[in-house]
Every structure is written in C-alpha cells, then in structure tokens.
PDBQT receptor file of N, H, CA, C and O in Angstrom, charges set to zero:
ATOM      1  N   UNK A   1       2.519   3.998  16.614  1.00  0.00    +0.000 N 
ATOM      2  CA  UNK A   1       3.041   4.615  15.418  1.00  0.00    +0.000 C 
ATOM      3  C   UNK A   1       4.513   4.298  15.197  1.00  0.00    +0.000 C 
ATOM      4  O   UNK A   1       5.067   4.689  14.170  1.00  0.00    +0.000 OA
ATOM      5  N   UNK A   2       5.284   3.475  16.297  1.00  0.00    +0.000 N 
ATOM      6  H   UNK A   2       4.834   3.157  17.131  1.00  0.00    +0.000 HD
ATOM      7  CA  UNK A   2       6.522   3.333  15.486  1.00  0.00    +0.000 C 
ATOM      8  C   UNK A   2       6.737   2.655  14.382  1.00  0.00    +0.000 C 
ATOM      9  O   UNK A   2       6.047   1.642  14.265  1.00  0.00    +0.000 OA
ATOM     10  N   UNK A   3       7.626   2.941  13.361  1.00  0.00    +0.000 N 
ATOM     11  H   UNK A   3       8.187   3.764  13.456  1.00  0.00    +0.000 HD
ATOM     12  CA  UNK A   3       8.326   2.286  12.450  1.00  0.00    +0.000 C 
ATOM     13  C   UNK A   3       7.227   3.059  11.236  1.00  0.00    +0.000 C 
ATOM     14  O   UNK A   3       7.483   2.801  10.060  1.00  0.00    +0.000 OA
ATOM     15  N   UNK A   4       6.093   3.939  11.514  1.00  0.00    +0.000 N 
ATOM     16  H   UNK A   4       5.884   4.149  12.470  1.00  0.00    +0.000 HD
ATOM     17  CA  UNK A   4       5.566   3.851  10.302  1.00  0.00    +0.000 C 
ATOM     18  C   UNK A   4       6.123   5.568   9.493  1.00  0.00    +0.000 C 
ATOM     19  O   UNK A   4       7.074   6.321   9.706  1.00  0.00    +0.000 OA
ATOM     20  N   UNK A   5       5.282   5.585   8.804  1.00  0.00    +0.000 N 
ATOM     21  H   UNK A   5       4.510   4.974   8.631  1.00  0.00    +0.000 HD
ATOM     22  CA  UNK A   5       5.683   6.853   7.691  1.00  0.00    +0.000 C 
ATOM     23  C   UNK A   5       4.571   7.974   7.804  1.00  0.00    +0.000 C 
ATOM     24  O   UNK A   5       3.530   7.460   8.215  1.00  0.00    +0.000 OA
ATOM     25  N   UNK A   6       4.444   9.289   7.586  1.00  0.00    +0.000 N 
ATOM     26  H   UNK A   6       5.289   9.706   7.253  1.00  0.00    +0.000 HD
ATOM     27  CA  UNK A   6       3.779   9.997   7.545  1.00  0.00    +0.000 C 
ATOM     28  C   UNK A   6       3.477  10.368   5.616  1.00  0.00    +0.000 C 
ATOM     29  O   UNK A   6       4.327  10.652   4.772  1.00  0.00    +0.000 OA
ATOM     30  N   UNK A   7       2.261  10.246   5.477  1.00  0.00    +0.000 N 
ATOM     31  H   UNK A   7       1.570  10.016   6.162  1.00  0.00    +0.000 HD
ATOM     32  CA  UNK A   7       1.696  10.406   4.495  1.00  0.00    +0.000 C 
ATOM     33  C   UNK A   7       0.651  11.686   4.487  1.00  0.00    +0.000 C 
ATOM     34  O   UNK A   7       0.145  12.234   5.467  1.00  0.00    +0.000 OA
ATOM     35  N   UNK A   8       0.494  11.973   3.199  1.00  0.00    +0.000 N 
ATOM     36  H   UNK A   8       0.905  11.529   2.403  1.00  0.00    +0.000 HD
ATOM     37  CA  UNK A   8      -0.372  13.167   2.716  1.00  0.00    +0.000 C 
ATOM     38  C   UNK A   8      -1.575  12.508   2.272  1.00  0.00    +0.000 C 
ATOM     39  O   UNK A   8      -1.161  11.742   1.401  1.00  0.00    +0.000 OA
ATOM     40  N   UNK A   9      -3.200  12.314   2.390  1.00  0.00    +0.000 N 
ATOM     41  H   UNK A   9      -3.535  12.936   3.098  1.00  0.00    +0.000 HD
ATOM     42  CA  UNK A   9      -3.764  11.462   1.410  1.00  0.00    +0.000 C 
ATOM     43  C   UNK A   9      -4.334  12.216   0.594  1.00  0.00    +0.000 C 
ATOM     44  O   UNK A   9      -3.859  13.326   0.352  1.00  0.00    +0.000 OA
ATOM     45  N   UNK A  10      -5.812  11.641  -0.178  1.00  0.00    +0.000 N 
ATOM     46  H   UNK A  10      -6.198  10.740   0.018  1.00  0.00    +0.000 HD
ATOM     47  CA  UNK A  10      -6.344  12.653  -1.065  1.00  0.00    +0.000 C 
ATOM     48  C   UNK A  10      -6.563  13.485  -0.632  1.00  0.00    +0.000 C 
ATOM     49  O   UNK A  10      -5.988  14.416  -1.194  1.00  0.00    +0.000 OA
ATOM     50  N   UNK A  11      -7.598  14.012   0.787  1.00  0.00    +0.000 N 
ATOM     51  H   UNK A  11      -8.066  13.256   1.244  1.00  0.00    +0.000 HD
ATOM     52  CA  UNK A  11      -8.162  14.669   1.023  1.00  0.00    +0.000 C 
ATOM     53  C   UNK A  11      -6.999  15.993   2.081  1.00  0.00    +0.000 C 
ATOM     54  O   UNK A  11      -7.295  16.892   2.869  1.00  0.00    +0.000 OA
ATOM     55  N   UNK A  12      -6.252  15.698   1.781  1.00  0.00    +0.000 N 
ATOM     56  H   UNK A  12      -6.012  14.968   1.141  1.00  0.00    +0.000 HD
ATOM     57  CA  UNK A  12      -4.695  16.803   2.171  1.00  0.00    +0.000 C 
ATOM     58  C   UNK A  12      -4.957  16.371   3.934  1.00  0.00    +0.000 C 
ATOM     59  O   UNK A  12      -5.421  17.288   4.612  1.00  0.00    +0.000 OA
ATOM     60  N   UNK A  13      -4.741  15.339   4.492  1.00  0.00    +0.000 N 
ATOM     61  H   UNK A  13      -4.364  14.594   3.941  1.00  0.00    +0.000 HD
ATOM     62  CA  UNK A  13      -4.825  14.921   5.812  1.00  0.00    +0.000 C 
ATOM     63  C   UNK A  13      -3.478  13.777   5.854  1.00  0.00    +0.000 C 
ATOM     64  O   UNK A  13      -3.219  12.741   5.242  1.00  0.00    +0.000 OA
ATOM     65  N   UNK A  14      -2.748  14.644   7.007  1.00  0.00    +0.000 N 
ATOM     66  H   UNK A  14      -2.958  15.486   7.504  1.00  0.00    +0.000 HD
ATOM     67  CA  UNK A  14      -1.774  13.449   7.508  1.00  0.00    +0.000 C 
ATOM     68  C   UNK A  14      -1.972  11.924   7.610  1.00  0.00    +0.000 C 
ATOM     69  O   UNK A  14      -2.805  11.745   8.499  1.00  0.00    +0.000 OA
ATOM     70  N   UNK A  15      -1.704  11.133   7.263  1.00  0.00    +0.000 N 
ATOM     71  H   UNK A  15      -1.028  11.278   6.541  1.00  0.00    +0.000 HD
ATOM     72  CA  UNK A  15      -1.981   9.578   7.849  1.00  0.00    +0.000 C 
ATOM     73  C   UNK A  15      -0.489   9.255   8.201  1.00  0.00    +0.000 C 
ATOM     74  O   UNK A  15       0.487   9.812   7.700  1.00  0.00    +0.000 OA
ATOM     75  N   UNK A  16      -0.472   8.214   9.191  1.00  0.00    +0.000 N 
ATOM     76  H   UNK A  16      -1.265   7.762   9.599  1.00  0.00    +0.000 HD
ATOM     77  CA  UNK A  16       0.688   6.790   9.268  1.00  0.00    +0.000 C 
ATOM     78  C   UNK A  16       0.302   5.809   8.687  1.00  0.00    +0.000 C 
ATOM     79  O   UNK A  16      -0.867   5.431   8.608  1.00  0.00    +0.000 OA
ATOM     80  N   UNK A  17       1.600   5.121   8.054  1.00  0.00    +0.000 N 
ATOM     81  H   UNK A  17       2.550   5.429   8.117  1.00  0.00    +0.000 HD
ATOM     82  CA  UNK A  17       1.025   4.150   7.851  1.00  0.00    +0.000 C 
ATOM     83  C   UNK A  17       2.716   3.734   7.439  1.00  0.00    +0.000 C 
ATOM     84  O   UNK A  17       3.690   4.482   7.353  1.00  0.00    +0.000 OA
ATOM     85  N   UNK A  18       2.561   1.562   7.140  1.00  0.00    +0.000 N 
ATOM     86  H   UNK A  18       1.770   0.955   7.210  1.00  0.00    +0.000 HD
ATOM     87  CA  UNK A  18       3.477   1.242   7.655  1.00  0.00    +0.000 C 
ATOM     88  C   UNK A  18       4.277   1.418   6.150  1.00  0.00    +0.000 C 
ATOM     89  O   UNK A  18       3.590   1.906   5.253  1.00  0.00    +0.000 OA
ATOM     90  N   UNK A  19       5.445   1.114   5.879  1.00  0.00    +0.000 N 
ATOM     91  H   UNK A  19       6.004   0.717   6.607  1.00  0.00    +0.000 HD
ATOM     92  CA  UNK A  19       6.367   1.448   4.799  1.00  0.00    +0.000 C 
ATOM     93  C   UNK A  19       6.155   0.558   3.638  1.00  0.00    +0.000 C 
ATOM     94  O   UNK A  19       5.810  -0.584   3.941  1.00  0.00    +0.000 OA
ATOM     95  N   UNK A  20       6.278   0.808   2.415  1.00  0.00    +0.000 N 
ATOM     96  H   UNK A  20       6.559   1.736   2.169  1.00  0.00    +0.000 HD
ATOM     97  CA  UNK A  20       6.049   0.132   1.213  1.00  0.00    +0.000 C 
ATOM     98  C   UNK A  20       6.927  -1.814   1.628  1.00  0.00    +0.000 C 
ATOM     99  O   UNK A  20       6.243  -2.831   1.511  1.00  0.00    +0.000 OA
ATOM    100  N   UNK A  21       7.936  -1.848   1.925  1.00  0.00    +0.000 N 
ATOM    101  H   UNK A  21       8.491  -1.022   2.019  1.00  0.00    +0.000 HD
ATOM    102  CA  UNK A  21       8.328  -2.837   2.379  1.00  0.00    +0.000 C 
ATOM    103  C   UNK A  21       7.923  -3.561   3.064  1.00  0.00    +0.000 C 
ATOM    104  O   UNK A  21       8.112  -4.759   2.855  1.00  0.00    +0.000 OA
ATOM    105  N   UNK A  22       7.108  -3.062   4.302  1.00  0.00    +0.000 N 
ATOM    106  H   UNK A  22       6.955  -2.088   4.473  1.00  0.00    +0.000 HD
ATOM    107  CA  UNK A  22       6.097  -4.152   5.061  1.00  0.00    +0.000 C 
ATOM    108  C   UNK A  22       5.425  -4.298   4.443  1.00  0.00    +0.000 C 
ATOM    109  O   UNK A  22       4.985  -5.441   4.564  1.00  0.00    +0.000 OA
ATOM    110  N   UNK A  23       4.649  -3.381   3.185  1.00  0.00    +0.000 N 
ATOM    111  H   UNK A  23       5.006  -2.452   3.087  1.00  0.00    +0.000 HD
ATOM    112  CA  UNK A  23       3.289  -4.453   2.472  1.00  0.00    +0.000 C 
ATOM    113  C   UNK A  23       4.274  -5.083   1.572  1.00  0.00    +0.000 C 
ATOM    114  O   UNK A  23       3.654  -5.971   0.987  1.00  0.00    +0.000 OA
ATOM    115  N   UNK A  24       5.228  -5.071   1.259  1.00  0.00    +0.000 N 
ATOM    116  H   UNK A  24       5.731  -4.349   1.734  1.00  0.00    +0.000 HD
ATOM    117  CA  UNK A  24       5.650  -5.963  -0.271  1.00  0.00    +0.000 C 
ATOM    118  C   UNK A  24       5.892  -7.117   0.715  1.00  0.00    +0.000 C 
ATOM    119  O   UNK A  24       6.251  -8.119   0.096  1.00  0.00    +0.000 OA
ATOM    120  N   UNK A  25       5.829  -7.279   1.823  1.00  0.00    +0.000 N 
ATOM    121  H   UNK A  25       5.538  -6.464   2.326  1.00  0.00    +0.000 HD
ATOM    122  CA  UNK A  25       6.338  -8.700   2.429  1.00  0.00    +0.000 C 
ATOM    123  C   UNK A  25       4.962  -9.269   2.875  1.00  0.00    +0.000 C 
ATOM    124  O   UNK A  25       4.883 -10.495   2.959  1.00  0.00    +0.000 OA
ATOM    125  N   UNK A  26       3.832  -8.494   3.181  1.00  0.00    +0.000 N 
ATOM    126  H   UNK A  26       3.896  -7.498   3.113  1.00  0.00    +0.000 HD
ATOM    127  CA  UNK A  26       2.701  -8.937   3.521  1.00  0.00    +0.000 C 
ATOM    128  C   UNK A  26       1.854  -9.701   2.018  1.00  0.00    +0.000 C 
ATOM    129  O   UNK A  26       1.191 -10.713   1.790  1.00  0.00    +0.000 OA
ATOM    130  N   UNK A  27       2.250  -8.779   1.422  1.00  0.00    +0.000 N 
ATOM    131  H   UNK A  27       2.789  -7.957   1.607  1.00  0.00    +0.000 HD
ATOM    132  CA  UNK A  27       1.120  -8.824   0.099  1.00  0.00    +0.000 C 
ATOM    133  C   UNK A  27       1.962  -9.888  -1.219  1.00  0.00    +0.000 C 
ATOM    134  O   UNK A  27       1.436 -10.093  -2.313  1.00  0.00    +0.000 OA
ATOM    135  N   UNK A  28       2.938 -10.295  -0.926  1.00  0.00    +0.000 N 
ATOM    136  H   UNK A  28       3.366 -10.128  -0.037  1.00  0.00    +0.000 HD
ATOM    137  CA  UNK A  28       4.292 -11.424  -1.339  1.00  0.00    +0.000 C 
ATOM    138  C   UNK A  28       3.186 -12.550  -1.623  1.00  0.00    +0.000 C 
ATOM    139  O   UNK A  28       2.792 -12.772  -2.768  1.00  0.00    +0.000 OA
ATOM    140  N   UNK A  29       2.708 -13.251  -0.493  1.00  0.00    +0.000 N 
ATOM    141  H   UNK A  29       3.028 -13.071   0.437  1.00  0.00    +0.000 HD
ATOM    142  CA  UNK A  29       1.627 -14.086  -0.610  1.00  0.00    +0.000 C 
ATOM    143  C   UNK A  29       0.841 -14.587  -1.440  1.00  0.00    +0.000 C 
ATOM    144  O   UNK A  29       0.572 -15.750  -1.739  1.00  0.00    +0.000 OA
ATOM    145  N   UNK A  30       0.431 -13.425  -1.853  1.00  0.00    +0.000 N 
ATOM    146  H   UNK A  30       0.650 -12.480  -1.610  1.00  0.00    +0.000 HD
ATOM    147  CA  UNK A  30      -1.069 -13.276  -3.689  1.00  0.00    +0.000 C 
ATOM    148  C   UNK A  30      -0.609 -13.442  -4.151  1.00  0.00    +0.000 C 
ATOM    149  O   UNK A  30       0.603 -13.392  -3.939  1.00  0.00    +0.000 OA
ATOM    150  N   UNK A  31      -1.314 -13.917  -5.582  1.00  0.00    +0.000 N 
ATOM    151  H   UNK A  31      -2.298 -13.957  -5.755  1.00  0.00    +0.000 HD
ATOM    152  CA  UNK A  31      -0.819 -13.604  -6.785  1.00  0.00    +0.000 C 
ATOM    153  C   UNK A  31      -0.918 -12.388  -7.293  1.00  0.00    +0.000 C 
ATOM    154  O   UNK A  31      -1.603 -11.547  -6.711  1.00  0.00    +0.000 OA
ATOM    155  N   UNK A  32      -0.189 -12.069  -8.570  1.00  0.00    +0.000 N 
ATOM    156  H   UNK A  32       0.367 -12.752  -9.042  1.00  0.00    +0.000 HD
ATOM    157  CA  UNK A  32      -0.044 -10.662  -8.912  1.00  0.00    +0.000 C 
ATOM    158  C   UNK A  32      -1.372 -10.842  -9.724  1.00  0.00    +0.000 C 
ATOM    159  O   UNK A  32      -1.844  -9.712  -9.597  1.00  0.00    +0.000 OA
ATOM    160  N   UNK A  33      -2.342 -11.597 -10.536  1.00  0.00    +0.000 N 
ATOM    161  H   UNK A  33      -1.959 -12.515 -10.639  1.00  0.00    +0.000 HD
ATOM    162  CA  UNK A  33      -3.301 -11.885 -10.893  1.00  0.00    +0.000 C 
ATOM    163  C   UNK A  33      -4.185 -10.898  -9.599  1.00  0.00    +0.000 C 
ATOM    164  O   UNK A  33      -4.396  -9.689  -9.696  1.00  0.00    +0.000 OA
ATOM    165  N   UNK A  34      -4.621 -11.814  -8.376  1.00  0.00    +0.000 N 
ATOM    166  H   UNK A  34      -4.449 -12.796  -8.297  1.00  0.00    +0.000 HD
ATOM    167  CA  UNK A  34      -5.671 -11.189  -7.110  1.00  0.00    +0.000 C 
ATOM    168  C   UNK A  34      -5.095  -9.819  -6.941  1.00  0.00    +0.000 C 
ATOM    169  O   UNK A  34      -5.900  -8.999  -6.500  1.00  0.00    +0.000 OA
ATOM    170  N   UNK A  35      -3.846  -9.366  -7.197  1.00  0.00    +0.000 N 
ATOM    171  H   UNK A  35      -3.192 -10.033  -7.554  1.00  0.00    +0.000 HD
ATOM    172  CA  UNK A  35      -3.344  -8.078  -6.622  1.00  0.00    +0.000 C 
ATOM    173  C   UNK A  35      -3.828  -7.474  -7.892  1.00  0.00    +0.000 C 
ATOM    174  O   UNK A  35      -4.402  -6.392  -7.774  1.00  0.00    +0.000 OA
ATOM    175  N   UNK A  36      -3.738  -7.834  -8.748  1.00  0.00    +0.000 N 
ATOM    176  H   UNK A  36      -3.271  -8.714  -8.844  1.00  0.00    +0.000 HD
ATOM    177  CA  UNK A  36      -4.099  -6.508 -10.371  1.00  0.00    +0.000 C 
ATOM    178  C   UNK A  36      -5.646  -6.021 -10.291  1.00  0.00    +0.000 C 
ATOM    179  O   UNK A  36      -6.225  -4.934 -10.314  1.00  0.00    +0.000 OA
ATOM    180  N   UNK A  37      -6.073  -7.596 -10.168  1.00  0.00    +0.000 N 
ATOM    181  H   UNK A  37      -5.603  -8.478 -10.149  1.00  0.00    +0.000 HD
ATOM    182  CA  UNK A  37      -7.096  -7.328 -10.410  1.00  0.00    +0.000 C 
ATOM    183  C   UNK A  37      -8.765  -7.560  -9.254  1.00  0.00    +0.000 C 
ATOM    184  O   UNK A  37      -9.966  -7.481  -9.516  1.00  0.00    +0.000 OA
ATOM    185  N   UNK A  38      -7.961  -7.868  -7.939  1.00  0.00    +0.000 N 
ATOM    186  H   UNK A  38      -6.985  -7.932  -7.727  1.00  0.00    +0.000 HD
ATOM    187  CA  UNK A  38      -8.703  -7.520  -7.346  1.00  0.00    +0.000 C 
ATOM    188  C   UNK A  38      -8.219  -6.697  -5.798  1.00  0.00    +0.000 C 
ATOM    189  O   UNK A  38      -9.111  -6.233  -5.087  1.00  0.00    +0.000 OA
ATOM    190  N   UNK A  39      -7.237  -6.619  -5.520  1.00  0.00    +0.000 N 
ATOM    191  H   UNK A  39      -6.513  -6.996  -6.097  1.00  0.00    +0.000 HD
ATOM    192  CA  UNK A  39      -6.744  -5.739  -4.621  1.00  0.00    +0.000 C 
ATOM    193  C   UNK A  39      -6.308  -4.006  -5.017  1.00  0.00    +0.000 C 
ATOM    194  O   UNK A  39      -6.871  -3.040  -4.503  1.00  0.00    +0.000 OA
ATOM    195  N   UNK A  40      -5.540  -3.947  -5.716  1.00  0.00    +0.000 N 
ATOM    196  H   UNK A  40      -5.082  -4.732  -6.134  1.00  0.00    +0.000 HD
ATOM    197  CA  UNK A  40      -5.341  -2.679  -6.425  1.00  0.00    +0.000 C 
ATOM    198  C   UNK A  40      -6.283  -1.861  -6.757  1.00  0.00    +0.000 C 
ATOM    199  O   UNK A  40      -6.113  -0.687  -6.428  1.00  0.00    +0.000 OA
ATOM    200  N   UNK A  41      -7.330  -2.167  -7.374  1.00  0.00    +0.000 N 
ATOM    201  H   UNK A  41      -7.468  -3.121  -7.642  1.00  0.00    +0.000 HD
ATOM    202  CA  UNK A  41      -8.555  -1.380  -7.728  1.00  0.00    +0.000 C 
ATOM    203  C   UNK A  41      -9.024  -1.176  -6.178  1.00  0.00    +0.000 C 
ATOM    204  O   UNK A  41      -9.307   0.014  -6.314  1.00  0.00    +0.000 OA
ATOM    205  N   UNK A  42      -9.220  -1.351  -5.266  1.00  0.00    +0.000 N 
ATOM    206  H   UNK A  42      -8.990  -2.318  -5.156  1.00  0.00    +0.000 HD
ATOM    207  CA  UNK A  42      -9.578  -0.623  -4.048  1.00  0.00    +0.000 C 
ATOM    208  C   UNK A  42      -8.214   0.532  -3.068  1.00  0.00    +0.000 C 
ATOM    209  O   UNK A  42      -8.346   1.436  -2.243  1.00  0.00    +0.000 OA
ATOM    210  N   UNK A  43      -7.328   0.055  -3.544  1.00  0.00    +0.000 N 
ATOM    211  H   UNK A  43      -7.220  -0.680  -4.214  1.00  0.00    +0.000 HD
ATOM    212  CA  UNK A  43      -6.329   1.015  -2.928  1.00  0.00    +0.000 C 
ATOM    213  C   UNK A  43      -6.442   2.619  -3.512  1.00  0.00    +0.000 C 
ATOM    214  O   UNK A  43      -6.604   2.915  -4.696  1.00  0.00    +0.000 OA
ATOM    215  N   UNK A  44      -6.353   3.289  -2.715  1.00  0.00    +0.000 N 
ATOM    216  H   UNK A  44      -6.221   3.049  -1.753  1.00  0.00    +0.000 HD
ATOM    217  CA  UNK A  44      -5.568   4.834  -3.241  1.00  0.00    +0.000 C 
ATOM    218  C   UNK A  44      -4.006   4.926  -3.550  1.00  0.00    +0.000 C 
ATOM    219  O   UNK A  44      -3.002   4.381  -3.090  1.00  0.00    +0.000 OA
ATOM    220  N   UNK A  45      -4.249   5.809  -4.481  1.00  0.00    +0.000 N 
ATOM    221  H   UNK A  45      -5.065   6.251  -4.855  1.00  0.00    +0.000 HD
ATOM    222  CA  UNK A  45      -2.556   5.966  -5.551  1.00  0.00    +0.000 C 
ATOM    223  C   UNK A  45      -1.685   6.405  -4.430  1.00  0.00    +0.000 C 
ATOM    224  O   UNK A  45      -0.525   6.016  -4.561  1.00  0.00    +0.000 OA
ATOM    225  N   UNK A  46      -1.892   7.016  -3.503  1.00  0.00    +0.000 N 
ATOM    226  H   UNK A  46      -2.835   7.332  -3.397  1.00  0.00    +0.000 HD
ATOM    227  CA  UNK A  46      -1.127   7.262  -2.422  1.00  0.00    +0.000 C 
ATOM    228  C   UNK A  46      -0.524   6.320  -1.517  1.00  0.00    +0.000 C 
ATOM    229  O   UNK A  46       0.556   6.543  -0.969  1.00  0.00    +0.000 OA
ATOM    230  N   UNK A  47      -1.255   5.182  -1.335  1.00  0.00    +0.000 N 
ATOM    231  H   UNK A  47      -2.132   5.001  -1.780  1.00  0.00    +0.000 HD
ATOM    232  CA  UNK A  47      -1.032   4.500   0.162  1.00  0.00    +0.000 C 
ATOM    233  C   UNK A  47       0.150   3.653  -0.357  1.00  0.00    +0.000 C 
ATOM    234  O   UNK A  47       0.433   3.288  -1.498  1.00  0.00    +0.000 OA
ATOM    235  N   UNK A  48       0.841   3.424   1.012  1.00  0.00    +0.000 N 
ATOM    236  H   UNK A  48       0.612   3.721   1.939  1.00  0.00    +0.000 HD
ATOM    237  CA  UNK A  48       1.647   2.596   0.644  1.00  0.00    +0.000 C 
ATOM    238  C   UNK A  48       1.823   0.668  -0.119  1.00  0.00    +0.000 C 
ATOM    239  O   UNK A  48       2.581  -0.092  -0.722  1.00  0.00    +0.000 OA
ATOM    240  N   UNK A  49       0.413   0.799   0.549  1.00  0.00    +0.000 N 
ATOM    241  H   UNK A  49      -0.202   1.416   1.039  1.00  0.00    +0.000 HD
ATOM    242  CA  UNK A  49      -0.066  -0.636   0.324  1.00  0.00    +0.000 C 
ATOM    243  C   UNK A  49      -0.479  -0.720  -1.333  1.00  0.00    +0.000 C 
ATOM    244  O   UNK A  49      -0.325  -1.833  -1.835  1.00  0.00    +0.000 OA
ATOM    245  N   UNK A  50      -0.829   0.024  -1.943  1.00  0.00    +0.000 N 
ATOM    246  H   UNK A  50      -0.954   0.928  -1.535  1.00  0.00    +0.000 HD
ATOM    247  CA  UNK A  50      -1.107   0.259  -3.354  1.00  0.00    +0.000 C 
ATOM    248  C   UNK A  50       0.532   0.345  -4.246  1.00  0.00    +0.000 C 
ATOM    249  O   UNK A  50       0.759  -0.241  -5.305  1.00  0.00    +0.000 OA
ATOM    250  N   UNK A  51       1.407   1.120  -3.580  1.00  0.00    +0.000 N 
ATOM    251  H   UNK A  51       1.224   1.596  -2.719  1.00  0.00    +0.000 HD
ATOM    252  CA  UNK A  51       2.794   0.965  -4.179  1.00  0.00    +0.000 C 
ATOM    253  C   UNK A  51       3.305  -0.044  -3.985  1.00  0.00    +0.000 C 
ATOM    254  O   UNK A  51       4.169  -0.264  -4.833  1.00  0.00    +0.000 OA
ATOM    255  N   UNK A  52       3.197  -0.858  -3.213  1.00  0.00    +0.000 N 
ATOM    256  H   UNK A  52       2.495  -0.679  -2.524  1.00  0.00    +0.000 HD
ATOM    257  CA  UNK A  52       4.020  -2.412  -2.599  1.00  0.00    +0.000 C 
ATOM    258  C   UNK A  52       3.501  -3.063  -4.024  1.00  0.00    +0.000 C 
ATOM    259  O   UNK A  52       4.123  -3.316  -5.055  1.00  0.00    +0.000 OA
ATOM    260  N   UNK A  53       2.147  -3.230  -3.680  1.00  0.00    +0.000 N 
ATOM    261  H   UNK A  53       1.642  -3.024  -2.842  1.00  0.00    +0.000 HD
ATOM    262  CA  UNK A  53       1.164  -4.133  -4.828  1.00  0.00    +0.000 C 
ATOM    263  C   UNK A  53       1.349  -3.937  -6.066  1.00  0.00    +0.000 C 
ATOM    264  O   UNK A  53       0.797  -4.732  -6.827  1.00  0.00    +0.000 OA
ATOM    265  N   UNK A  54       2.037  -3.015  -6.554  1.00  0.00    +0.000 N 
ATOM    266  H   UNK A  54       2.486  -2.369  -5.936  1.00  0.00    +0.000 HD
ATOM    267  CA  UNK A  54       1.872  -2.312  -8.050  1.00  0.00    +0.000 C 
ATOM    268  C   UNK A  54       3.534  -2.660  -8.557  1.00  0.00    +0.000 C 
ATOM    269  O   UNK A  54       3.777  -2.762  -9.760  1.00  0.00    +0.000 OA
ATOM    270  N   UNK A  55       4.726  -2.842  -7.420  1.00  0.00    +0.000 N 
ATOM    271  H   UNK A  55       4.528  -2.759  -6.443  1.00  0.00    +0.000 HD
ATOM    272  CA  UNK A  55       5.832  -3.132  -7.304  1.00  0.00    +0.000 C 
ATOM    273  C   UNK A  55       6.294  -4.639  -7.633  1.00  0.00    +0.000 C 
ATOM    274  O   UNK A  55       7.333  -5.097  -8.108  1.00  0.00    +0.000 OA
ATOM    275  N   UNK A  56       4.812  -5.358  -7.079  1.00  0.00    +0.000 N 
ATOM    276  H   UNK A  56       3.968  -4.987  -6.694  1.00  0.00    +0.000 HD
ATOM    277  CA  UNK A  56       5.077  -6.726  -7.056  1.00  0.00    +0.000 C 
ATOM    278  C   UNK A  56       4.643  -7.437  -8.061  1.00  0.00    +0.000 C 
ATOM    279  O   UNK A  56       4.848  -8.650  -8.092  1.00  0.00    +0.000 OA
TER     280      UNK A  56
C-alpha cells in the first residue's frame, strides 16, 4: 500500500489505490479516442484511473 490513496467507492467501502498521476502516466500511452470510448465507459466515477483518463 505505499504511495497509494484511500478512497470511498460506490458501495461506501474503503479502497487504495494508486494516485490520479500514476494513471495519467500509465494511461499517456492511448489515445484519447480508446480512452473515451473504450476505457472510460468501464471505470467508476470514483476511481482514480477514470479521473486520470477523463483529464487526458
């Protein structure tokens, strides 16, 4: 668990997970095309990986 963040999700349960900045450097890669329209639609509005993607 180091370096990550504590999150709330839908279902009101703690998660970790790693910081909007590690996915904007992971998810940098795609296009914003594969991220609109085929990565994003599986994320939750919560996760960080959905804010990176929506950023980029």
């Amino acid at each position: 668990m180091k370096n990550q963040v504590k999150t709330i999700n839908h279902l009101g349960q703690v998660v970790y997970q790693e910081s909007v900045e590690f996915y904007k450097e992971k998810l940098s890669v795609y296009s914003k095309d594969f991220l609109q329209n085929a990565l994003i639609p599986q994320l939750y509005e919560w996760s960080n990986a959905y804010k990176a993607a929506v950023e980029l």
